[in-house]
N, C-alpha and C positions, 0 to 999 in steps of 0.2 A: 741379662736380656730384659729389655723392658717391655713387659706385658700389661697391654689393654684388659684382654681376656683371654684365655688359657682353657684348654678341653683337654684332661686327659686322661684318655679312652683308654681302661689297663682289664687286658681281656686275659680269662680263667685259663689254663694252664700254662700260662708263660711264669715264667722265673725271672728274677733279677737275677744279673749275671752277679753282682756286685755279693749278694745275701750269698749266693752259691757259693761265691769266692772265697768270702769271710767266714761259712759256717763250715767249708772243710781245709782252714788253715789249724796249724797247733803253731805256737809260740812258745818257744823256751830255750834258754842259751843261746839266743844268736843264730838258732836253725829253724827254719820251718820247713815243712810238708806241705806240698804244693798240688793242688788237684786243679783240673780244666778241663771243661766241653771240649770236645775234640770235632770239629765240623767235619773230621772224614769216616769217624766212625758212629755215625749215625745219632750223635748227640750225649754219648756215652760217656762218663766221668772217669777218666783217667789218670794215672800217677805221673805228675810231668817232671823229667830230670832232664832238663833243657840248661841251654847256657847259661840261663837266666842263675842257676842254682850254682854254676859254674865262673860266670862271670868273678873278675877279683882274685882268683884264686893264685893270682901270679903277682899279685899288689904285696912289694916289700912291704912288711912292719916296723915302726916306729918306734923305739926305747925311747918314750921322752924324757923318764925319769933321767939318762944317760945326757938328756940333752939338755944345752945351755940357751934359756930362753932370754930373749931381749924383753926387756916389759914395756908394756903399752899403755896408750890412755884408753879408756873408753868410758867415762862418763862426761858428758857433753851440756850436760842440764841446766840450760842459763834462758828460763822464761823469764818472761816479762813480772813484775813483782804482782799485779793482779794473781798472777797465778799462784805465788808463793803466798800472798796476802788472803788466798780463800779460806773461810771456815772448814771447820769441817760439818757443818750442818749445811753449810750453800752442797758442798760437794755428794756426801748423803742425799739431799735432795734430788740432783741432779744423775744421780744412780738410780735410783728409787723410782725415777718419773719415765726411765729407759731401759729399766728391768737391765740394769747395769749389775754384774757380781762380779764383786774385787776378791781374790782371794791372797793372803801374802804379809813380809813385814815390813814395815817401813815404804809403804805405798804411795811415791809422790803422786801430787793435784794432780787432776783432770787439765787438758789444754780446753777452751772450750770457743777460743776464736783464733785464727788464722793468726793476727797482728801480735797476739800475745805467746806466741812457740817461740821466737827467738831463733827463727829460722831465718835465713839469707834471704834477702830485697827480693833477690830473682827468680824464685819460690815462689813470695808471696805474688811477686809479677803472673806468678805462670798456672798458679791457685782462679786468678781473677782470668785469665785469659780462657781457662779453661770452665768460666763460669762455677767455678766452687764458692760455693755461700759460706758454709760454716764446717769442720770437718767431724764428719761423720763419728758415730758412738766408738767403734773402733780405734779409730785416729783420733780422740779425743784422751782416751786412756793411755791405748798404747804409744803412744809421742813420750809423754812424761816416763815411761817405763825405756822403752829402749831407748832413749837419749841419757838415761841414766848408767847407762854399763848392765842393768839388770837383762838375767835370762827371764824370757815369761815366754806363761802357754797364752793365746787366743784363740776361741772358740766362736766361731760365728759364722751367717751360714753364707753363700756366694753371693757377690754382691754389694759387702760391707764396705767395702772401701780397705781391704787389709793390704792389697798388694804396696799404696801408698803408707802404709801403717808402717811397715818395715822397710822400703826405698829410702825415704828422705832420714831415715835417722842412719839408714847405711853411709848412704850421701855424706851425712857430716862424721859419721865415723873415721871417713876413707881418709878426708880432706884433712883431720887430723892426725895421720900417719906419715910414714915416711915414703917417696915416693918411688914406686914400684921400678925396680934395675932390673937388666936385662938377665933370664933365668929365672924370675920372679914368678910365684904364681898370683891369684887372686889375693887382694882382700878381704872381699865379699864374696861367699856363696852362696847361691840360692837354687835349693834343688825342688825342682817341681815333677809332679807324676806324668805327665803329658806334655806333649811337643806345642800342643796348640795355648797350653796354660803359662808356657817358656816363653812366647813369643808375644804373650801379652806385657806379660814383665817387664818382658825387653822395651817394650816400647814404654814403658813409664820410664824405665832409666834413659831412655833416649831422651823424652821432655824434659825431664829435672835433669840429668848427667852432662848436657850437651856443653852448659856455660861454663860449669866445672873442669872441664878438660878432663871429666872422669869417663873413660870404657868402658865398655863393657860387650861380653861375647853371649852366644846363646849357643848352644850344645846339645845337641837331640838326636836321637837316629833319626832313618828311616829321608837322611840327606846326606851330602857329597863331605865328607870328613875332611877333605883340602881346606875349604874356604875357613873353617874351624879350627881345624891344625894351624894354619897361617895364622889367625888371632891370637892362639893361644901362644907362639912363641913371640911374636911380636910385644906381649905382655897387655893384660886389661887387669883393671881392678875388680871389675865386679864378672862373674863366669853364674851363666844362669843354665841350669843341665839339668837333664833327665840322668839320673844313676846311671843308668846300663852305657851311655855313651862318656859320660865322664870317665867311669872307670878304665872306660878302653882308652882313653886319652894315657891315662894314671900310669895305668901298666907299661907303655910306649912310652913312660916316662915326658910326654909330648909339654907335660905342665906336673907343678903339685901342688900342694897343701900348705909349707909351713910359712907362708907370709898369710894365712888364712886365719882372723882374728874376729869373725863375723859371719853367721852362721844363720841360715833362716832355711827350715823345712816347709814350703808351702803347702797346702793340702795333706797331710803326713797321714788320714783318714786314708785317703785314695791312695798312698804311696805303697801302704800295708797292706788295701786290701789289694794292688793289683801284683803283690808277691816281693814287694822291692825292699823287706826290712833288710833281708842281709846284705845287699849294696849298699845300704842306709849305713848299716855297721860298721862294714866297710872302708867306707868313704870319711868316716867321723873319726877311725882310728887314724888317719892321716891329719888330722888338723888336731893342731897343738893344746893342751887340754884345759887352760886357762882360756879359752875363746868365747864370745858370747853366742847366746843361743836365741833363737826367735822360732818356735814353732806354732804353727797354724791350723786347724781344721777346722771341720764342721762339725762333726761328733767326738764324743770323748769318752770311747770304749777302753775297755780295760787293757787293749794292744798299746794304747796311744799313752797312758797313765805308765806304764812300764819303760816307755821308751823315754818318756818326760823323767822319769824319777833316775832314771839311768847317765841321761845324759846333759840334765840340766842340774844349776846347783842354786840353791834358795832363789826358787823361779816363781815368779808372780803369775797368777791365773787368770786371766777374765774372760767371762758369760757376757757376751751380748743374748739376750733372752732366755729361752730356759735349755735347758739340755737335752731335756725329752727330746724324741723324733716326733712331728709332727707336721700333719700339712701345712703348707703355705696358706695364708688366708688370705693372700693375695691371687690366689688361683680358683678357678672352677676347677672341681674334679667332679666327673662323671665316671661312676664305674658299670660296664655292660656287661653283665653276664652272659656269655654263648660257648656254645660249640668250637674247635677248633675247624671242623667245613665250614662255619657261619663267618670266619673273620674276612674273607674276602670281600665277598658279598656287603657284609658291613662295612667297609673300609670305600669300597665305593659309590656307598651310598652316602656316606660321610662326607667323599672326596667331591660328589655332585653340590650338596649343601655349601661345601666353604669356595668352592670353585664359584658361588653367583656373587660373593662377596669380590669388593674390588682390591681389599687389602689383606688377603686372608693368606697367610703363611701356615704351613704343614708342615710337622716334625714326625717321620715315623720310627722310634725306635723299635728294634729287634737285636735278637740274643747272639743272633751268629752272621759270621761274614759270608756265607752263602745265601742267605735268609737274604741279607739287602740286596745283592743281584738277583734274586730269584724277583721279588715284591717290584725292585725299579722295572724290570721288561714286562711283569705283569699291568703293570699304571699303565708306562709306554705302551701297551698294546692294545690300552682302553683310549688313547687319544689325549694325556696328559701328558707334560714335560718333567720327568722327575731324575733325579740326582741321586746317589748314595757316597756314602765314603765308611770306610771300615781300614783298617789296620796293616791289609797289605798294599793298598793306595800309596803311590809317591806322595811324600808332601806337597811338590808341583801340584801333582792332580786332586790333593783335598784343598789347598789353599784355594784353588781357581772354583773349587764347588762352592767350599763357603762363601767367599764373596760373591757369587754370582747368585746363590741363596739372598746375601744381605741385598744384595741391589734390587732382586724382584719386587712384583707386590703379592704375588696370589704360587710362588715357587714350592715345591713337593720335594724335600729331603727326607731320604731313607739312611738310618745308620748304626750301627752299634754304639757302647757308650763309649766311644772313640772321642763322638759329637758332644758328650756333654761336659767341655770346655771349651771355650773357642767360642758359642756362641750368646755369651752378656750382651753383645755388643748390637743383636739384633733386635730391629726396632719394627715397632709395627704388632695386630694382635696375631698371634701364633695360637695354631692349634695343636696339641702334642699327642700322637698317636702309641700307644704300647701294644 
């Protein structure tokens, strides 16, 4: 999202749902303990043994040891000789000056212009179309790493430019396979924690994927399984899923895993904390165990190091910036101290302030799905136009608010962190309410 200027108002006794989520999981062997707010009993922390814990459990297993694999390529790495021709002092420098950390053996160059990756004409065509100058710290490192066949972690925070970090090296992974027959599953997976963070993907493999004659489907609940199912036996290469919908594909046998040689956990931070390692699990034992790996977050807690060390093998690490948790210093934060009787009161005093500006967007996050209906008819009934979306929303019905969010100029969304993917894309200064 690109913000001018940024407010955001994080008032005394609310919780992150996200810290809540994370401080009462346990992780070990492939099982967690799963605890959640329960919005009908009065905000109370309860033991959840929902499907979720459930899901998969009907997912044949794999002897691949039993199994006769085909072997594959996947080192792809034919930059331009500038690249291969850098020092290692230009490339030092070039880390050093963007709080760049390599960790790993055998570390190919940094990519560090467009013309020198050794990527297809129509790429670089669609790099210039789309106004791309130079690519970002991200996609400067990781190019050289996953067009090598290497697994690596990247660490960096929304934003970065990672979704194209691992597309265009899938892209030419795909393109040097063989081509996908009828029964086939993917060759590419990409699994993300949210419906709205799938369907941004999606639309990067649609730019790049289109001239290639490469597929690709998107898989998520919380929509009509027909239109998906029909994709999925039709055959695509690249399958971009939320876990819990994939597996129910799995199970229905609807698709699988073993043409699966390309492997990328976006977000794997958010995937863990919103309960989804054991679809993670899962879903990994079904892809053959020589595949590459591409995983992604913004933090790099000790969930995420376990899952790295588990299922990647001599995997290259890279830090864009530091690791620490810390504010954006691209934002104003404002922190208000009050009462929970005061936040109303303040919220519309607030909402009077950005309401005389002509461009002023309003994000209200809150903890629970009642919380956002309860807050949108209280605005609504002060004489504002306000909007929420939360988790039992049709996709119909949250797509039509976000974009009707992105087209406003002075629009009031209320939401849980449902919302906090999906909107990069909005422009304009944004105020964000907690």
């Amino acid at each position: 999202m690109e913000v001018g200027r940024m407010v955001d108002k994080i008032r005394r006794g609310g919780r992150d749902s996200r810290s809540a989520e994370r401080s009462s999981r346990s992780f070990g062997g492939g099982t967690s303990s799963l605890m959640r707010r329960n919005d009908r009993n009065g905000g109370r922390v309860e033991k959840r043994f929902d499907r979720m814990e459930r899901n998969g459990e009907n997912l044949r297993s794999i002897r691949w040891d039993q199994v006769t694999l085909e072997a594959f390529q996947k080192n792809f790495f034919q930059p331009a000789s500038s690249v291969l021709n850098r020092s290692r002092a230009e490339v030092n420098q070039y880390l050093d000056k963007n709080e760049i950390t390599v960790y790993g053996k055998n570390v190919p160059a940094p990519i560090l212009h467009f013309h020198e990756s050794g990527f297809p004409q129509y790429m670089l065509d669609e790099f210039q179309r789309q106004a791309f100058k130079e690519p970002t710290y991200i996609q400067a490192v990781g190019w050289s790493i996953a067009m090598s066949g290497r697994d690596m972690v990247g660490i960096a925070k929304t934003g970065s430019g990672k979704t194209l970090a691992y597309i265009l090296p899938a892209l030419v992974h795909i393109s040097n396979q063989p081509r996908i027959a009828r029964g086939d599953g993917p060759i590419a997976l990409v699994l993300a924690p949210t419906r709205e963070l799938a369907q941004q993907i999606k639309q990067v493999c649609d730019d790049f994927g289109r001239r290639m004659g490469i597929y690709n489907t998107c898989v998520f609940g919380g929509a009509s399984k027909y239109p998906q199912e029909s994709d999925l036996r039709r055959g695509v290469e690249i399958v971009i899923a939320t876990p819990g919908r994939l597996i129910d594909f799995l199970e229905r046998e609807t698709t699988n895993l073993r043409r699966c040689t390309y492997l990328v956990l976006d977000e794997a931070d958010r995937m863990l904390d919103m309960g989804f390692e054991p679809q993670i699990r899962k879903i990994i034992s079904q892809i053959r165990p020589d595949r590459q790996v591409l995983m992604w977050s913004a933090t790099w807690p000790k969930e995420i190091r376990k899952l790295a060390e588990e299922f990647l093998r001599d995997y290259i690490q890279i830090n864009i910036g530091s690791l620490n948790l810390a504010a954006n210093e691209n934002i104003l934060q404002i922190i208000d101290c009050c009462e929970e009787y005061e936040k109303e009161n303040r919220l519309f005093k607030l909402l009077e302030q950005i309401s005389s500006q002509n461009d002023g967007k309003t994000i209200i996050f809150v903890e629970t799905k009642r919380k956002v209906d309860k807050i949108v008819n209280v605005i609504r009934r002060q004489g504002w136009r306000a909007d929420g979306i939360h988790g039992d929303k049709s996709q119909k019905d949250r797509d039509y608010v976000l974009n009707t969010f992105r087209r406003s100029n002075n629009g009031i969304l209320v939401a849980t962190d449902v919302a906090s993917r999906g909107l990069e894309s909005i422009s304009g200064r944004s105020t964000v309410y907690r």
